[in-house]
N, C-alpha and C positions, 0 to 999 in steps of 0.2 A: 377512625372507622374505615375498612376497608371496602372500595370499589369492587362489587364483582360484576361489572356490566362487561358483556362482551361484545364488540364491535360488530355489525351484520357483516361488515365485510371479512371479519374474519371466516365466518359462517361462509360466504362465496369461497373466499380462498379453499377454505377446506371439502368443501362439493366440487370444487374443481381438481384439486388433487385426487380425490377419492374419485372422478371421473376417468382421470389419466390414469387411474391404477386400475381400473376396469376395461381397460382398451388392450387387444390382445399384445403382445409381444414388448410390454410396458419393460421389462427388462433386458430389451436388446441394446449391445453394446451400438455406440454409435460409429463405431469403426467397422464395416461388415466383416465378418468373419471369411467370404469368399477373397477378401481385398487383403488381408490379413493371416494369408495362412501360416508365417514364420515370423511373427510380430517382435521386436527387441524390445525391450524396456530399460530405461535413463533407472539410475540409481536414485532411491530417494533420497536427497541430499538435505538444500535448504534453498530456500526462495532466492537467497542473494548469489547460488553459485552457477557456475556454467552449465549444470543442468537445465536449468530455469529456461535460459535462454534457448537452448536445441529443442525443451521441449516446444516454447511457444512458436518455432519453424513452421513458417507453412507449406503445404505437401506438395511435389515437384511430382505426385502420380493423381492422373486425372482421376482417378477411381475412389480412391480416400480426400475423405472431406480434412479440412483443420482442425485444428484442435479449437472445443469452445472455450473462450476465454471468460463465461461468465462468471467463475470464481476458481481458484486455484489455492491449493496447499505445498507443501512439499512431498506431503504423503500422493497426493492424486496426480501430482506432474511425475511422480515413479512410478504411480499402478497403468496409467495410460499408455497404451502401444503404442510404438512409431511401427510405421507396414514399410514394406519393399527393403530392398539390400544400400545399405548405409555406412560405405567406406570410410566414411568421413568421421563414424563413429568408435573408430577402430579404441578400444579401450576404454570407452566409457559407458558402455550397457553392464546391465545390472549380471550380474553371476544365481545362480539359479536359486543357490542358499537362500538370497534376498528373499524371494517370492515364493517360499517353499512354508509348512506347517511346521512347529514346535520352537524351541530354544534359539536366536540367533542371534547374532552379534551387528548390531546395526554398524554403518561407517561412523568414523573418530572425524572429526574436524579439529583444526588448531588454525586460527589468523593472526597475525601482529601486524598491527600498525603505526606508521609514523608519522604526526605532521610539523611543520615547522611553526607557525604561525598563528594559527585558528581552527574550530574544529570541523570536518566538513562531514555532514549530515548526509549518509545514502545508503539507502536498504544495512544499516545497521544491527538493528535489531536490539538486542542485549546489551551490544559495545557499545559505546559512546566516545567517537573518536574527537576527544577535546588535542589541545596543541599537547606535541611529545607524542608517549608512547601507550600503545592501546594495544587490549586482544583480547579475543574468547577461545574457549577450549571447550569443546563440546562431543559426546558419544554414549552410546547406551547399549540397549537389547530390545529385541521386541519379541514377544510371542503370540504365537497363533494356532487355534484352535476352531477350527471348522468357520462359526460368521465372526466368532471374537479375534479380536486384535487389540496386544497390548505393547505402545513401544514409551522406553521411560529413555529419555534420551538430555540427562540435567545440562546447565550452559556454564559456563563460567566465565567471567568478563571484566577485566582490570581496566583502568586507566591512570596513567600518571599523571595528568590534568595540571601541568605548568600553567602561569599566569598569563595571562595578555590584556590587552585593551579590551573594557566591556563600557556600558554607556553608565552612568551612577547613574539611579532610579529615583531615590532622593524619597521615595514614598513609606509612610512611617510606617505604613500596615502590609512591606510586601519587605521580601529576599532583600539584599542588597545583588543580587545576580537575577532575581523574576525582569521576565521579559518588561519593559517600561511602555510600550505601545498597546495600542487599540484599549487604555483607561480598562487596565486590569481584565480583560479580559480573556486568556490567554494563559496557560502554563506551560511556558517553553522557555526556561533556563538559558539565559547566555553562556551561563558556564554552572556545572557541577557542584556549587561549593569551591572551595580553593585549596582542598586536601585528596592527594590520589585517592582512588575507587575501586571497593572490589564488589561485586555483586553475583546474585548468587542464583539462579533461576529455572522452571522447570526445562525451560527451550520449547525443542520440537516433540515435546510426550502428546501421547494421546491414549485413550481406552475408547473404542469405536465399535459396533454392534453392525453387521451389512444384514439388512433386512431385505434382501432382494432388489426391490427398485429404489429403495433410500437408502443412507445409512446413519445410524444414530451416533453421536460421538461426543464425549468432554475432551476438551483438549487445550492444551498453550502454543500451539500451534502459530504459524506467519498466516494471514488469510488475504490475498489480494482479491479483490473485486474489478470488474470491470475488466476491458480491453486492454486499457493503457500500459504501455510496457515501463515508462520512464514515471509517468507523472500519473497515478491512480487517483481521483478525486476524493474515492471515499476510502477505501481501506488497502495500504498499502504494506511493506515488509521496514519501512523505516524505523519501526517503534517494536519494543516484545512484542513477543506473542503473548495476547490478549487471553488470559484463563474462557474459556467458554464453553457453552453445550450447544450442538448444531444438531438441526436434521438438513441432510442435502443428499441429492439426486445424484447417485454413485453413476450411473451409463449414460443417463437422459432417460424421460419418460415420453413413448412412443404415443403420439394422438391418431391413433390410425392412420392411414395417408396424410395427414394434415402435418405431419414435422413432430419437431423434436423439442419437448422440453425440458428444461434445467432448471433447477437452482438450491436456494440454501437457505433457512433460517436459523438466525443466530443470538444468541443470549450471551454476553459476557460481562465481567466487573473489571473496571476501571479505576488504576489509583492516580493523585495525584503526589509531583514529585516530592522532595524536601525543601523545595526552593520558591513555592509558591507565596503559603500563607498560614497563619497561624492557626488558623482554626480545624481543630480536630476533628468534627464534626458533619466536614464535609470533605473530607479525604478520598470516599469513593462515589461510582458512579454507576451507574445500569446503562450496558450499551445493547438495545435489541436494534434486530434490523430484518431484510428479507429481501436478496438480490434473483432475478429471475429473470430468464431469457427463450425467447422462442427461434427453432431455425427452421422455417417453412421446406416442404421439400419441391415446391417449384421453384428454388430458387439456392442452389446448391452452395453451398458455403458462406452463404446471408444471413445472418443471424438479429435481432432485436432484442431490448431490454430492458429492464429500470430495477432500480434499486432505492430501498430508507432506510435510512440512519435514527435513532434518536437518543438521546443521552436523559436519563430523570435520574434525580436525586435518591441513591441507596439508601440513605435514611429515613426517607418519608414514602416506604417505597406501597402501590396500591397494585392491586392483581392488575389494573386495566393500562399500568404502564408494560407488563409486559407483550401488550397488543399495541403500544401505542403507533410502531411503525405503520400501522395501516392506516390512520386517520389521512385524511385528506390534506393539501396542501393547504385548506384556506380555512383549516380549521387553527386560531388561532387563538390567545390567553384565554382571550373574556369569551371562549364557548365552552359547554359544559362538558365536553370530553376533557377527559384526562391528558392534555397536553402541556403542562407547562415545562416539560424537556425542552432541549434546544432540538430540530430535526433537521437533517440531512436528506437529498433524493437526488436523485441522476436519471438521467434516458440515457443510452447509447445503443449505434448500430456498430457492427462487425462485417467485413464482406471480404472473403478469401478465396481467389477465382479459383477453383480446385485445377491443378494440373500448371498452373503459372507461377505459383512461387510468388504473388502478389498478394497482399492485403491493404486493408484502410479500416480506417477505425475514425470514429470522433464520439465525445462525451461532453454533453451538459448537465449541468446540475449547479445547485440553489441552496443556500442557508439558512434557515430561521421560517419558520411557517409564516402566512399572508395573514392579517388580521379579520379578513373574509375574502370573499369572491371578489368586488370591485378592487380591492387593495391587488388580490391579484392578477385580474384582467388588465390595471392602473401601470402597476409596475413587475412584470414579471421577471427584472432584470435585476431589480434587488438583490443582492449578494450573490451573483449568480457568478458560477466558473463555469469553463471548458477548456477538451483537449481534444488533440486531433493527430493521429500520424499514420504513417506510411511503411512497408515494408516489402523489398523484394530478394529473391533468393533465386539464387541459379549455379548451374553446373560449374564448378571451376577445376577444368580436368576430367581423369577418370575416378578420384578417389578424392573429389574438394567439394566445396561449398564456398559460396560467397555470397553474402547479406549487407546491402545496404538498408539502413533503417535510419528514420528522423519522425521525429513527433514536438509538439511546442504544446504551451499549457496557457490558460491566463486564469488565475485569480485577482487579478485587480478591479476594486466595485468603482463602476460610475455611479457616484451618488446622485441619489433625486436633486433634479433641477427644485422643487420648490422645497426648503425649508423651514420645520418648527421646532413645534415643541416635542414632539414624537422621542422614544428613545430611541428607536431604530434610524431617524433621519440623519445623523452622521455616526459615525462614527463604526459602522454596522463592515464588517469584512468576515472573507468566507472561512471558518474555522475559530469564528470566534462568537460569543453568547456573554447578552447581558449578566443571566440570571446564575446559569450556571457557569461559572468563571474561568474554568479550567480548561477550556474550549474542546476543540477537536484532539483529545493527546492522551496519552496511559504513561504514566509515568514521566512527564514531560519532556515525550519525544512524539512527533506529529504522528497521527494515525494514517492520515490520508499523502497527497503531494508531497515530497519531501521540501521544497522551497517554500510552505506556509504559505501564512495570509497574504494577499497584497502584493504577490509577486508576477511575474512573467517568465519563462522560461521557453527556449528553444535549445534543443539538441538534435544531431546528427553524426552516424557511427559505422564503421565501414567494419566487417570483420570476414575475415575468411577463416575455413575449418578445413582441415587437409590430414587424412591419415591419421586423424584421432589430434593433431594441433591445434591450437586455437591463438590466430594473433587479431589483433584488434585498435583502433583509432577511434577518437570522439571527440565531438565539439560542441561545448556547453555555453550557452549565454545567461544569465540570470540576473533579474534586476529587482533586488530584494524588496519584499514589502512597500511599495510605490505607496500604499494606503497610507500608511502612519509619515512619510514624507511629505506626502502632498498635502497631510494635517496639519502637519506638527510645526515641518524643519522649510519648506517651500517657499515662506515668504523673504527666508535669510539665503538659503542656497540656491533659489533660483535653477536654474535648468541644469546647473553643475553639479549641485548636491545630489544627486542621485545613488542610489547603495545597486553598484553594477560589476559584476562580476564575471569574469571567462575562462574557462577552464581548457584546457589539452589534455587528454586522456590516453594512456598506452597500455594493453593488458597484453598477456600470450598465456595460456593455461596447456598441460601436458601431461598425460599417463605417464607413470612412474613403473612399472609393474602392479606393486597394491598402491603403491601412493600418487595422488595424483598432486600436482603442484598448478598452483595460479598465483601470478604474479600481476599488481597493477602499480601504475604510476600518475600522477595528477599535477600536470603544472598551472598554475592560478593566479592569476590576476584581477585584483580587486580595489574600486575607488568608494570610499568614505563606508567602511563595513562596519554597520550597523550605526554608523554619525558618533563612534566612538570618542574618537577626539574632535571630529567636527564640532560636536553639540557642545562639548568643555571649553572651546576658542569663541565660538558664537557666546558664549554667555558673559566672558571679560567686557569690560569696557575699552573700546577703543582699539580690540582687536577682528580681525579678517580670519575670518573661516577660511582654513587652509583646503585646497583637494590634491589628491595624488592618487597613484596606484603602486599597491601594498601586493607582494609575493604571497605564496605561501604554495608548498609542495608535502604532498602526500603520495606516501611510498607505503604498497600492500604485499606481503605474501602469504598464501595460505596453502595449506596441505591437507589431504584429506588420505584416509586409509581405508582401503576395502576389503571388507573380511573376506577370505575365501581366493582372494586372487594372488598372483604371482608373479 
């Protein structure tokens, strides 16, 4: 039987839009037009390239605000102006073609990768860089026609997927490679299978409609959410792009004097990998959600936000699951809403002093709904992550830029001091769900953070831009899923067994004429990853769990080609 009860607060939600779209000037860009009279625009590329990152630069002119980071694409990090004269940009603004009507040839992308060791997980997407040799090859056309836009932009993405150390799972009903921690909860592949990969995928396509103050769109798209530049909690560029249908706020919607509104609602299908579980049945997923941010105008480059996630069952699916994001946080199993999805939600602020080249950011957010109100007045710290970082930018030169940036993340859950019988009383970490199993992932690559459940991470990264150059440094720490450690492996490994990780990072990216080149390099250091051979020695009789720190180097280059330039 299907549910058609509709949420009342969806009913607010949409009196509230219809309010903002009744307030004059609801379609002004949020960049003014007098602040902006010779605007340049970043090519639309893809989330993981060094567009990405110039676009997310904060403004070095007091007059233009930041860019909102409440949700980003690769299509909207191109359509968005940068204002004032930008030497620094020398070769990588978009050519007019790009943002002209009819016929076009969008940019070609080509990446190969190599690791030595193990495979390391970061704004991937497609690829999957298992140990050896990985790459995608991706380009299309787009065309446009007055509010229509259509760009078909397919991916392509090999890996040769050599062996290495994985942990045996031993579990009769799972992969011999499905992840073994948080008791099945989880689909997130140590490895691929143990046969190279080619796969085949739409990329960055979309068909989008601009209806003035929103725009309508289906698309496979990368969608980040949130502030976070390194560690996104809810939806980040780690995993494909997620098939979806969105409505989102193309300029911001004007509330009279009151500031600026944004955001996005979104419907998409989730599969899970080949390495999970047998069962056919439950292969895919419903992911709706609705990320939404206000930026007050007494308070110039401030922004606020929150955003739900929630994952229900495509097979048993009910019209009131695709409302379900708006249920309440403490609406949980045993109430009569439609929630037995897993659900996701975040708060975050943004504050980019306009004219300093400064920002700050932090995000919290939470897994799995509260069983009511006391549960969640009790423990609101139940599965809960956050991130937080920093960003400044300033002059280097007549024709440079220099940006130091650091951000840290924690997903690691303090479990409730009292324990029972509950199934949520251990075992419970952010990105993973009893019920639905597959956890937070589409194809079993992470949706959200790329260091998964149970982890800690800090990074920090110096890069300067000079004359259209990009050289770059970063420093990663990461202490792998702490959760299933401190379960599992703790009582044998003690304060040694820890899955800890540290990376050194060098990139330098460069205009070619049409081709543009980026080059990265990754040197890595890791002790007991993933308790691969720890867990094998620990289980002998009369043998000592060995620790050490294991290599591993990852070497990227990628090319990009721009139609139209020279």
């Amino acid at each position: 039987m299907v549910d058609l009860r509709v949420p009342s607060s969806l009913l607010v939600l949409l009196a509230g839009v219809g309010l903002a779209i009744a307030v004059p000037a609801t379609a002004q860009e949020e960049v003014s037009p007098a602040a902006c009279e010779d605007p340049v625009r970043l090519v639309p590329e893809s989330l993981e390239s060094v567009d990405a990152m110039l676009r997310r630069l904060p403004s070095l002119d007091a007059e233009v605000d930041a860019p909102d980071r409440t949700w980003s694409t690769a299509a909207s990090l191109g359509r968005t102006p940068l204002c004032g004269e930008a030497p620094w940009l020398d070769g990588w603004t978009a050519d007019a073609a790009l943002v002209t009507s009819g016929l076009r040839a969008l940019p070609a992308h080509a990446r190969l990768t190599g690791t030595t060791a193990w495979p390391v997980e970061r704004a991937n997407g497609l690829q999957w860089t298992g140990k050896g040799l990985s790459g995608t090859l991706r380009g299309g056309v787009s065309y446009r026609s007055g509010a229509l836009t259509l760009e078909l932009r397919p991916e392509l993405a090999f890996a040769e997927n050599r062996p290495y150390a994985v942990y045996d799972t031993l579990l009769v009903d799972r992969d011999r490679y499905a992840y073994p921690w948080h008791a099945r909860r989880i689909d997130w592949p140590q490895r691929h299978g143990d046969e190279s990969l080619v796969w085949l995928g739409p990329g960055e396509s979309r068909l989008a409609l601009d209806l003035g103050a929103v725009e309508l769109a289906l698309s496979s798209e990368q969608v980040v959410w949130g502030p976070s530049l390194a560690y996104p909690l809810l939806l980040g560029p780690s995993a494909p792009g997620v098939p979806h249908l969105s409505l989102s706020t193309l300029r911001g919607l004007r509330l009279g004097g009151l500031g600026t509104l944004r955001g996005q609602l979104l419907w998409g299908l989730l599969d899970e990998s080949d390495h999970f579980d047998d069962d056919g049945d439950n292969d895919r997923r419903l992911l709706s959600g609705i990320v939404v941010s206000f930026r007050p105008s007494v308070f110039p480059g401030f922004s606020v936000g929150a955003a739900s996630l929630v994952h229900s069952d495509a097979s048993d699916l009910q019209a009131g699951d695709l409302w379900a994001f708006l249920q309440t946080p403490t609406e949980g199993e045993d109430s009569e809403g439609n929630v037995s999805g897993n659900g996701l939600g975040s708060l975050f602020a943004h504050w980019a002093v306009p004219g300093s080249g400064f920002e700050a950011w932090v995000e919290w957010g939470r897994d799995d709904y509260s069983f009511d109100t006391n549960d969640f007045l009790s423990e609101p710290d139940h599965t809960q992550a956050w991130s937080a970082g920093v960003q400044q930018v300033a002059r280097w030169g007549a024709d440079g830029l220099v940006r130091f940036s650091g951000e840290l993340t924690h997903l690691t859950n303090e479990e409730p001091r009292i324990q029972d019988d509950s199934p949520r009383s251990r075992n419970a970490s952010f990105y993973t769900h009893a019920f639905l199993r597959q956890g937070h992932t589409h194809r079993g690559q992470l949706l959200g953070s790329p260091v998964g459940p149970g982890s800690d991470a800090q990074r920090v990264a110096l890069d300067l831009l000079q004359a259209g150059r990009l050289w770059g440094l970063s420093l990663e720490r990461v202490r792998w899923d702490d959760d299933a450690y401190v379960r599992s492996l703790s009582p044998v490994g003690g304060s040694d067994g820890h899955d800890v990780e540290l990376t050194l990072g060098l990139r330098h990216a460069r205009p070619l004429g049409a081709l543009r080149l980026h080059l990265e390099a990754d040197a890595q250091l890791r002790r007991n990853r993933l308790w691969a051979d720890f867990s094998q020695q620990a289980d002998a009789e009369g043998v000592e769990p060995g620790f050490g720190w294991a290599r591993n180097l990852r070497v990227e280059a990628a090319v990009s080609w721009m139609p139209g330039r020279r």
